[in-house]
N, C-alpha and C positions, 0 to 999 in steps of 0.2 A: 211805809217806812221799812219793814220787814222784807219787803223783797229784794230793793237795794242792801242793805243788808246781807243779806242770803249769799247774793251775789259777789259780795265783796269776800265775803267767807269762803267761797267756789275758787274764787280766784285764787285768794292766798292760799289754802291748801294745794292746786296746782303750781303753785312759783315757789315752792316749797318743798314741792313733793319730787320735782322732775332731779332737780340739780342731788335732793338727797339718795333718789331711788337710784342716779347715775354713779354714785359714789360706791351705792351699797354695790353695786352690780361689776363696778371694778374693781370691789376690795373682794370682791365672790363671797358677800354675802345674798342671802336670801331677800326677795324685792320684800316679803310681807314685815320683815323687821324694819328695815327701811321706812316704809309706811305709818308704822306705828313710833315709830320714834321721829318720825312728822311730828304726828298729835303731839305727843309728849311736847318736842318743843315750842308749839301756836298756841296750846290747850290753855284752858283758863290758870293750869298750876305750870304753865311756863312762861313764853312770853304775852299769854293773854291777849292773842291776838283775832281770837274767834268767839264770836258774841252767839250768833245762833246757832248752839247749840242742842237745842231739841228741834230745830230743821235737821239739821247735818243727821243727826239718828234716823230721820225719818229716811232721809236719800240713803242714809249705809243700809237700813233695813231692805231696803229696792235690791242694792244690791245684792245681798247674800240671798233674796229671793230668784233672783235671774241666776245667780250661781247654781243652786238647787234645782233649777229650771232649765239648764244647760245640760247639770248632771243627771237631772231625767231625762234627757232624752236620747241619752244611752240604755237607759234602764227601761225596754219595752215591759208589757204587763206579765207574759211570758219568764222573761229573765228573773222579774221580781217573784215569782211566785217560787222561780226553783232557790230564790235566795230566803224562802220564808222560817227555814231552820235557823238561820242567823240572827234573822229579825225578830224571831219568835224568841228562841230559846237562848241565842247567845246575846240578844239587846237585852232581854227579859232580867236573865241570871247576873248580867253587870249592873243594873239600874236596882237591883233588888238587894243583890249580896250590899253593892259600892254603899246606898241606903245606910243597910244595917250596920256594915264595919266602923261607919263612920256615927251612926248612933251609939255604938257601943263607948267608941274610946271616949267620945265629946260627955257621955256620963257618968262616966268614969273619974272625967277630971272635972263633976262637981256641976255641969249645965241639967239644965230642964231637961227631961227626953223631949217633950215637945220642941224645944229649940232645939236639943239633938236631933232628931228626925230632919226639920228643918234643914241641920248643917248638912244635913245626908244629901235631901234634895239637890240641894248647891255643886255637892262634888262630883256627884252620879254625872254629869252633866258635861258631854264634853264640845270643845267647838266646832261643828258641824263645817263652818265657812272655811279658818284655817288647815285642819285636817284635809277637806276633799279640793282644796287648791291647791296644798301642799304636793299630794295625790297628782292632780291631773300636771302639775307643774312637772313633776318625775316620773312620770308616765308610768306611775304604777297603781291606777284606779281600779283596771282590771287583774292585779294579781293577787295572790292568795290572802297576804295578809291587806289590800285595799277593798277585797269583797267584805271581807271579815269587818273591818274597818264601819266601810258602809254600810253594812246590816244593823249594826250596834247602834252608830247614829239616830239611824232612821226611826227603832223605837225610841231611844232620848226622844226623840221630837213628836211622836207620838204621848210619850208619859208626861208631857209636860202639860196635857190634860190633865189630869188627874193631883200633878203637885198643884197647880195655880188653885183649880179649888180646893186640897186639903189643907190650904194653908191659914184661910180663917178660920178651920178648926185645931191649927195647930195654935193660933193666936189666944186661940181660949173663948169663939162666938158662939159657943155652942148654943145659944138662945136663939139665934138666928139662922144659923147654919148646923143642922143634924147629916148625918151620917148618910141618912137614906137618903137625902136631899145630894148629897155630894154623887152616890150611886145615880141617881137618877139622872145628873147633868150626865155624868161620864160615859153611862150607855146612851142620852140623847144625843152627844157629840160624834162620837164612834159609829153609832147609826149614821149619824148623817155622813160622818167621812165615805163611809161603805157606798152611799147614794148618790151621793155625790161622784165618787168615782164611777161608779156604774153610768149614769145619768152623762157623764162627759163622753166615755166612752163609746156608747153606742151612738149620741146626738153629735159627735164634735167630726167626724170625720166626714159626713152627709154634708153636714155644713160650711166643711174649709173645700170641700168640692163646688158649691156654690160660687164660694168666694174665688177658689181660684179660675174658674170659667170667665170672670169676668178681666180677666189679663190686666188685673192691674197690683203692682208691687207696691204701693202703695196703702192700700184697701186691704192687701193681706198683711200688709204688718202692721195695722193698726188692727185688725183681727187677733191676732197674735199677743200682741201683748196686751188685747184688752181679755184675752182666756186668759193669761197669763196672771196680770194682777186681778184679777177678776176671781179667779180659783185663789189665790192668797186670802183676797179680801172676805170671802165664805168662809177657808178655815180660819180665820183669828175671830170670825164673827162666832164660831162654834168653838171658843176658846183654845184652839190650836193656832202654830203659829205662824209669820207670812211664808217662811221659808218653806214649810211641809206643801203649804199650799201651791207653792212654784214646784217643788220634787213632782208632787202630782200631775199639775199640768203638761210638765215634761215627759214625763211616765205614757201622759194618756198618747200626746203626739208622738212620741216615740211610735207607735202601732201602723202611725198613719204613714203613705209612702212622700209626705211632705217633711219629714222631720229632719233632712240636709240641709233643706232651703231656709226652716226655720234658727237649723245653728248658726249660721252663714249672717242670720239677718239680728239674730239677736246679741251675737260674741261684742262687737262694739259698746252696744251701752252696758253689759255685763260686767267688759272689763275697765267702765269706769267708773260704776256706780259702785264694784267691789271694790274697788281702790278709798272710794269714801268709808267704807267699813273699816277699814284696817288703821286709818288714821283715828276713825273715832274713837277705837278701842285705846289708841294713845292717848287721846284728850283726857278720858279719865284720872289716869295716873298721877298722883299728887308725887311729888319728889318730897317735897315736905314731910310729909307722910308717912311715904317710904323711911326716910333717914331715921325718924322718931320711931319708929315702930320694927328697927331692921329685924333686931334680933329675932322677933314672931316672926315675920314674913318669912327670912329664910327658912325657920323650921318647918312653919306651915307647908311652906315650897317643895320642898325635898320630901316632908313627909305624902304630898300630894302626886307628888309626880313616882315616888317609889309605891306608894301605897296603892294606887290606880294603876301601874304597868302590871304589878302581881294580882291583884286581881282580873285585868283583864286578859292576861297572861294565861291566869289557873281555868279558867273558865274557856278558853278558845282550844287551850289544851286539851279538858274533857269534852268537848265536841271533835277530837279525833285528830288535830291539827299538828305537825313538827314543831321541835322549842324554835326553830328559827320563826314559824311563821305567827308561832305566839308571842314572842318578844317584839318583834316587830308592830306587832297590832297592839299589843299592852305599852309600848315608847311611844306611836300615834294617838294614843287618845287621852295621854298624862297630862291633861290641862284643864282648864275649865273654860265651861261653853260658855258663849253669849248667852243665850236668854237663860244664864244665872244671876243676872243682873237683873233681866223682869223678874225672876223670883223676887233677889234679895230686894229690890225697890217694894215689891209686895209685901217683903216679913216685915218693912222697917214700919209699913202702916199700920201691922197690927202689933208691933215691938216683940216683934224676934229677931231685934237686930239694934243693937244699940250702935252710938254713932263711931266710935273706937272700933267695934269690932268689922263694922261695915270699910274704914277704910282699911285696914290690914287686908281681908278680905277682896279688898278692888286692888291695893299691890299684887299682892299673893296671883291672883286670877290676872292679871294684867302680865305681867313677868313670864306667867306659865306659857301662856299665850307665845312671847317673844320668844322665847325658848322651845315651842314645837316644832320646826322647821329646823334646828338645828338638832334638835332628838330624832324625828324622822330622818332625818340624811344620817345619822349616827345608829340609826338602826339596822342595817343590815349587818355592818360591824357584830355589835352586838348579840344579833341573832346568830350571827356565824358562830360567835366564841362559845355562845350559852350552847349550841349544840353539838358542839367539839367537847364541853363539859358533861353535859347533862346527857344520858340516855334517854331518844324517845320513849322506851320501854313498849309493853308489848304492843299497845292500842297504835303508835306511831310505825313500829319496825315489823312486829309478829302477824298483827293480827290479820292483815291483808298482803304481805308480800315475801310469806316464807317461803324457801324453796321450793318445796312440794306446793303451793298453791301456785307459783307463777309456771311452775314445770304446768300445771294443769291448764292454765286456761291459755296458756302460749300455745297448746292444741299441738304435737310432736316437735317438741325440746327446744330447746336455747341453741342453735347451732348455725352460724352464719344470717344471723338476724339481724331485725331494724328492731330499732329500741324509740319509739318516739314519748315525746313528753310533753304532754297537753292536747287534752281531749275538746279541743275547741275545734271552730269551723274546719281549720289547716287538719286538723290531727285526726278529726271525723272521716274526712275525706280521701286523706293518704290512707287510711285503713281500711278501708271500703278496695281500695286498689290493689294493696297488697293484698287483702283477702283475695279478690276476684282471681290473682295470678296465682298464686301459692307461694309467697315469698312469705317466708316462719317471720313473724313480731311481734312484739309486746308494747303494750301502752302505759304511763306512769302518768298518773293525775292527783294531784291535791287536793280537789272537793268530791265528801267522801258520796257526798250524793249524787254525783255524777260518775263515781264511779260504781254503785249500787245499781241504777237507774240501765247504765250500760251491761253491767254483769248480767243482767237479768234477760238480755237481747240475746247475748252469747257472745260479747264480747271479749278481747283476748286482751284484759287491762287491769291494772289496779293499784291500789294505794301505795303513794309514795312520793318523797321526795328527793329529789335527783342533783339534789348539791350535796347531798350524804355519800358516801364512798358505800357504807354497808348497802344502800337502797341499788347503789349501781351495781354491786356484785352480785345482789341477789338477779339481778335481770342478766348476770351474764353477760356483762359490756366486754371481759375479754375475749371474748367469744363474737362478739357483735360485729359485722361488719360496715355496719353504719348505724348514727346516732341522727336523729330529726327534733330538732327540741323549735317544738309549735305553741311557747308560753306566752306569757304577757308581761313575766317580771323580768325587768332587763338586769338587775342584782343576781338573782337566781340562774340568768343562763349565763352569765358568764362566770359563774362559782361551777358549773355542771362542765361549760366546755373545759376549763383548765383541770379539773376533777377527771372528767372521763378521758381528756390527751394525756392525759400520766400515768391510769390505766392500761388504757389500747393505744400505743402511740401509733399503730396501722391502720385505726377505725377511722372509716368515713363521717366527717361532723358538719352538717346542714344546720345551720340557722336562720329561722325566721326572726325578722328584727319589721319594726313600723320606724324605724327611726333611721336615718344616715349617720350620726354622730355617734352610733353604735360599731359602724362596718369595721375603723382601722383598728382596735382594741378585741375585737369577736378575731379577727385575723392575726394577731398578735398572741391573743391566748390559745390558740391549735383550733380554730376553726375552717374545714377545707372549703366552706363556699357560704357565704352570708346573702341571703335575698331580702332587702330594704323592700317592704311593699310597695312603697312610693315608687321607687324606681321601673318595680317592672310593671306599674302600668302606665311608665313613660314607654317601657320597650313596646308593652303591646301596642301602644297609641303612633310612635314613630313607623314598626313594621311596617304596621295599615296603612301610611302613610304613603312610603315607600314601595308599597306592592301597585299601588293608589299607578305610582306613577310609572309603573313599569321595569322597578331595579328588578334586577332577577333573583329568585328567593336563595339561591348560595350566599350573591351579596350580602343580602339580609341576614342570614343565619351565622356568617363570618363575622356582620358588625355586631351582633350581639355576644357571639360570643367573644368577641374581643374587648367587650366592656365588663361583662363576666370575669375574667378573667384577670382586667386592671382592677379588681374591688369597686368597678362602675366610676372611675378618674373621672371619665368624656363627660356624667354626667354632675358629679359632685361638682368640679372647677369652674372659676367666673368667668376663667377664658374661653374664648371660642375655636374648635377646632379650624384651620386650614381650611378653607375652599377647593375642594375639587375642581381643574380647571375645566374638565368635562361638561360640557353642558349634559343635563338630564337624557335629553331628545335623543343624543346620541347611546345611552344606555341602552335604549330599545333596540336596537341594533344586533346587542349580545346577545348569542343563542345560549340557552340554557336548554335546562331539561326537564321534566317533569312524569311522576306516573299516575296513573289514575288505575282507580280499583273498580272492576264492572261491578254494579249490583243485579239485582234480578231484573228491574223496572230500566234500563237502562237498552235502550232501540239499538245499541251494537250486539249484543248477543244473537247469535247463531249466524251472522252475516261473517262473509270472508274479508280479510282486508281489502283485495281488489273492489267487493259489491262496495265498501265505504269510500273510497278510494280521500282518507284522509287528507293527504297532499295537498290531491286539484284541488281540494272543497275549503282547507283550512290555512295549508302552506305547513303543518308542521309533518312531522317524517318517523314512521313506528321501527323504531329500533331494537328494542324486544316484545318479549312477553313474557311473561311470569304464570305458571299455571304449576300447583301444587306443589311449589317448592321448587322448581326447575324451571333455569332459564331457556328461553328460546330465541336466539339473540337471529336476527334479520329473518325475519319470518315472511313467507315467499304470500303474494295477492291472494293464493287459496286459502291460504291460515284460515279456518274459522275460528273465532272467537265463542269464549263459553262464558256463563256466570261465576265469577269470583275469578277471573283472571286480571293479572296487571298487566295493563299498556306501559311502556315505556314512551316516553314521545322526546323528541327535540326539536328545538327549533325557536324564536324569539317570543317572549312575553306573550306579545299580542297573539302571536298565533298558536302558542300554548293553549291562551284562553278561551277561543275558539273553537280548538277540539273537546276543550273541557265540556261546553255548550253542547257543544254535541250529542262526546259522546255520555255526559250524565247531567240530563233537562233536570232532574230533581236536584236533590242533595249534594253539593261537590266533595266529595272524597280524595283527598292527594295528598302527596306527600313528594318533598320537593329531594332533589339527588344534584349531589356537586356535579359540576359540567366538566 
C-alpha cells in the first residue's frame, strides 16, 4: 500500500512543481523558492495533499547526497588539502564562536546553558544543499567568497559528529552517557572517516578500471552510484551524515581520470532527487504557526541572519580576506541548515525542546532557507557598499601589496606591464610566458595561501583584490599596458573591468569568462576582448576540422578572427550562416603558402635546393628562405640549406603537406603566412 502511495506523492509534487518553478522563472525568481513554496502548499499545513512523508525525506536526503557528490567531484584530494585552512580554522572558529554567541544571549534571557548550548548547535549550522546550489546556479563555487563558503560547510558537516552525541548529555543522561564515552565515539568516527578515505582512494581507481574494461555503461553506473550511496551509507553508520558521505565519494573520483564521465552520468538523477529536497523543506512549514507565533519568528529571523553574517564576516575577515569577500560569505551562510532538524528531532527526545519552541524554530529555519537565494544574489551589492565604507586596513591593503613590496617582487618596476588577476590554471600559465620573454608583470590573487605558497617559488604576485581602486593603483594599472583578469567570480571581474577602464582608458583588458552570457556586458563595461572557454574550444575543434579538409590556413585564421572580432555572433546565434556556394573540393585548388622551420634531425640540412628538387618530388615551389633574420627571397638550386633556417613554400594544401613530410619526418613546425 505504501508504494502506490509513494508514487502518488512523486506525482503530485511534479504537477505541482513544473507549472510553479515555470512561474517562479518568469517572474525571475530563484527555482529553489519556487520549490519550497511547493511544499508549503501540498504539505500536511497546506492543502494536505502528501501523506508519505517520511518516504519523501528519505528521496530529498538522496538528493542533497548526489549534490555533495556532484560538488566533490570538483574538489580533487589535492584541491581539498590546500582548502584545509578554511575547513580547519575558518569552519572551526564559526561552529565554535556561532555555539558560544548564541549560548551566551539564550542565558541571558533566563534558558538552561545546556539548552543553550543546544540552541547554539542549531544555529552554527548552515544549509550545505541551498548554499552550494545557490553557488553552482551563479557560477560562483569557485570564487573567493564560494571557497570560503565551502570550507565552512564542509566542517558543519563534519561537527555534526560530535553535536548528535553531545546531545544526551546536554539532555541531562549523564548515567548513561559520560564524557569519555562521547570522546571515545568521536575519535572512533573521525578514525574511521580518515580510513575510509584512504581505503577508497588507493582501492577505488584499480577497481573502476576493471569496470570500465568491460565496455559497458551500464555496469559502470551502477558501480557509481553504488560507491556513491555506499560511502553515504558508512558515514551515517559512523554517525555522520549522508551528504558528507556523497562530498567524499566525489572527492575520491575526483582523482580518478573517469570523473567527466561520472558528472555526465550522474547530473540527471541529482537534479531530480534535489528538487525533492527543496519541496520537502516546504512541507514543514506550518502557516498556522507561522501567523501565531509571527512576532518571535521575525525577531528570531533577523536576529539570525544579522547575527550569523557578522560572525561569519569577522572571522573570514581575520583569516586575511576583503570586506567584500567577507560579506558576501557572512550573507551566504545566514540560515540554518537541514540537518538542524536531526538535531532538533534529537533535543525534542530528550526535551531540549518543547513543542512551541520547536515550531517557531521550524518557521524561523524554514523562511531563512527561502530567503538565502535572495541574500546571495543581494551580496555582492552589498559587499561592494561595505567596502567603499569600511577600510580593509592593514592585513587586507598593507600587509601584502604596499608599494615598496609589489615594486619588489614585479622584479624591475611597474612600467608597461601586464597586471593579471588570478593565479589559477589561466594565470599560472600566462606567467610562466611572460617570464620566459621578459615582458614586466604582476599577479593579484585572493587566497592568501596561494599566494604564500607562490612567493616562496619567486613568484612576481600578491595579495589583493582587484575591484578596489587602491589595490589597482598600487599595481600601477595606469602605467599598465594590459590587464588579464583569469578569476572565477563573474561579480568581481566585471566590478575590476569598469574599475580599471576609468583608470587606464588606453590599457588593454582580456577577459577570461566560462560563460557566453557574460561576453555582451564584459564588452559594454570597457572590456577589449572577452574569450568564453566554450567557444574557443569550438574554434580549436572547427580549425581541425577545416585544415581536415584542406581550406588553406589564411582562410582559417581570417574565420576566426572574424568571430573574435563579432564578440563570437557566428557562434552565439540560432541561425545558421549562408552556404558557401563553393563546393569544398574546389578549395584545394587555392594556393597558399606555408613555412617550415629546419630542426637539426630534419634530412634537408646541408642539401642544395636543386639535390631536393622540392617541385618534381612534391609540386610545391621555395620562394624564400629565412636565415638569421634575413630574407633570401628566390634562392637559386645551389642554395644549401642550414639548420634553423625557414623555408618559405607555396603552392596548394595538399602539396604543402607533402613537403612538410618531407622536409620534417619528426615534429611539424610551421607557421602559416597570408597568400
Amino acid at each position: 500500500m505504501h508504494t502506490p502511495q509513494l508514487f502518488a506523492d512523486l506525482l503530485i509534487i511534479l504537477l505541482v512543481s513544473v507549472p510553479v518553478a515555470y512561474l517562479c522563472l518568469r517572474v525571475k525568481l530563484p527555482l529553489l523558492v519556487g520549490l519550497m513554496l511547493t511544499g508549503m502548499a501540498i504539505g500536511p499545513y497546506g492543502l494536505g495533499l502528501i501523506k508519505e512523508l517520511q518516504s519523501i525525506e528519505v528521496l530529498a536526503e538522496i538528493g542533497v547526497m548526489l549534490l555533495l557528490f556532484t560538488i566533490g567531484l570538483e574538489f580533487s584530494l589535492k584541491r581539498l588539502s590546500e582548502m584545509k585552512r578554511l575547513v580547519l580554522i575558518g569552519g572551526g572558529l564559526q561552529v565554535i564562536v556561532t555555539t558560544a554567541v548564541v549560548t551566551g544571549i539564550f542565558t541571558m534571557l533566563g534558558r538552561p546553558v545546556r539548552q543553550a548550548i543546544f540552541f547554539g548547535f542549531l544555529i552554527a549550522l548552515s544549509s550545505t544543499a541551498i548554499v552550494l546550489k545557490s553557488y553552482v546556479d551563479r557560477n560562483e563555487v569557485d570564487a573567493p567568497h564560494g571557497r570560503s563558503g565551502v570550507g565552512i560547510l564542509l566542517f558543519q558537516d563534519i561537527s555534526i559528529v560530535f553535536m548528535l552525541l553531545a546531545i544526551p548529555l546536554l539532555g541531562g543522561g549523564e548515567d548513561s552517557v559520560s564524557f569519555a564515552r562521547v570522546a571515545i565515539d568521536l575519535g572512533s568516527s573521525l578514525l574511521a572517516l580518515v580510513l575510509i578515505v584512504l581505503g577508497a582512494w588507493f582501492f577505488l581507481p584499480k577497481f573502476l578500471h576493471q569496470i570500465v574494461s568491460l565496455k559497458s555503461p551500464e555496469v559502470f553506473l551502477l558501480t557509481i552510484v553504488l560507491f556513491g550511496l555506499g560511502m553515504s551509507w558508512v558515514t551515517a553508520h559512523f554517525g555522520m551524515s549522508l551528504a558528507l558521505g556523497g562530498f567524499i565519494a566525489g572527492v575520491v573520483l575526483a582523482d580518478t581520470e573517469y570523473n567527466h564521465q561520472v558528472t555526465t552520468e550522474v547530473l540527471p538523477f541529482r537534479d531530480v532527487f534535489n528538487s525533492l529536497f527543496f519541496v520537502s523543506i516546504g512541507l514543514l512549514l506550518s502557516l498556522a504557526s507561522l501567523a501565531a507565533n509571527f512576532g518571535w519568528v521575525l525577531i528570531l529571523i533577523v536576529a539570525l541572519i544579522v547575527g550569523k553574517t557578522v560572525v561569519v564576516w569577522a572571522i573570514i575577515r581575520i583569516m586575511g580576506y576583503p570586506q567584500r569577500v567577507a560579506v558576501m560569505c557572512g550573507l551566504g551562510l545566514a540560515q540554518i541548515g537541514e540537518f538542524s532538524f536531526v538535531l532538533a528531532k534529537a533535543g525534542q527526545a530528550v526535551g531540549l525542546f518543547d513543542p512551541d519552541d520547536y515550531q517557531i524554530f521550524l518557521a524561523a529555519s524554514v523562511i531563512s532557507m527561502i530567503a538565502t537565494p535572495f541574500l546571495i544574489a543581494a551580496a555582492p551589492t552589498v559587499g561592494g557598499w561595505v567596502q567603499g565604507v569600511l577600510s580593509d586596513g592593514r592585513r587586507g591593503d598593507v600587509e601584502n601589496v604596499e608599494d615598496d613590496e609589489i615594486h619588489l617582487t614585479s622584479s624591475g618596476g611597474l612600467q608597461q606591464h601586464v597586471i593579471i588577476v588570478g593565479y589559477g590554471l589561466n594565470g599560472r600559465n600566462l606567467s610562466r610566458v611572460l617570464r620566459a620573454v621578459g615582458i614586466p608583470y604582476v599577479v593579484l590573487e585572493l587566497n592568501a595561501e596561494v599566494v604564500k605558497r607562490a612567493k616562496e617559488k619567486g613568484e612576481k604576485i600578491n595579495f589583493g583584490d582587484a575591484t578596489r581602486r587602491e589595490v589597482l593603483s598600487h599595481a600601477a594599472v595606469d602605467k599598465a599596458w594590459s590587464l588579464v583578469l583569469a578569476m572565477s567570480d563573474p561579480h568581481a571581474v566585471r566590478r575590476t573591468v569598469k574599475q580599471a577602464r576609468m583608470m587606464n582608458p588606453e590599457m588593454h583588458i582580456i577577459v577570461r569568462t566560462r560563460y557566453v552570457a557574460e561576453i555582451p556586458e564584459l564588452f559594454k563595461l570597457g572590456a577589449n576582448e572577452v574569450i568564453p572557454e566554450e567557444f574557443e574550444t569550438s574554434i580549436e575543434i572547427f580549425s581541425r576540422v577545416l585544415v581536415r579538409y584542406g581550406t588553406p590556413r589564411n582562410v582559417i585564421e581570417s574565420q576566426i578572427d572574424r568571430i573574435r572580432k563579432q564578440g563570437y555572433e557566428m557562434l552565439r546565434t540560432s541561425s545558421l550562416p549562408a552556404p558557401v556556394t563553393q563546393p569544398p573540393v574546389s578549395v584545394l585548388d587555392v594556393a597558399s603558402t606555408e613555412s617550415i622551420f629546419l630542426l637539426p634531425d630534419s634530412p634537408a640540412i646541408g642539401k642544395t635546393l636543386g639535390e631536393l628538387d622540392l617541385r618534381g618530388s612534391t609540386g610545391a615551389t621555395v620562394i624564400a628562405v629565412v636565415r638569421d633574420g634575413e630574407t633570401k627571397v628566390s634562392p637559386g638550386a645551389n642554395y644549401q640549406l642550414q639548420d634553423r633556417d625557414t623555408v618559405v613554400l607555396v603552392g596548394t594544401p595538399n602539396k604543402l603537406q607533402r613537403a612538410m613530410d618531407l622536409l620534417t619526418p619528426g615534429e611539424l613546425h610551421a607557421e602559416g603566412f597570408n597568400a
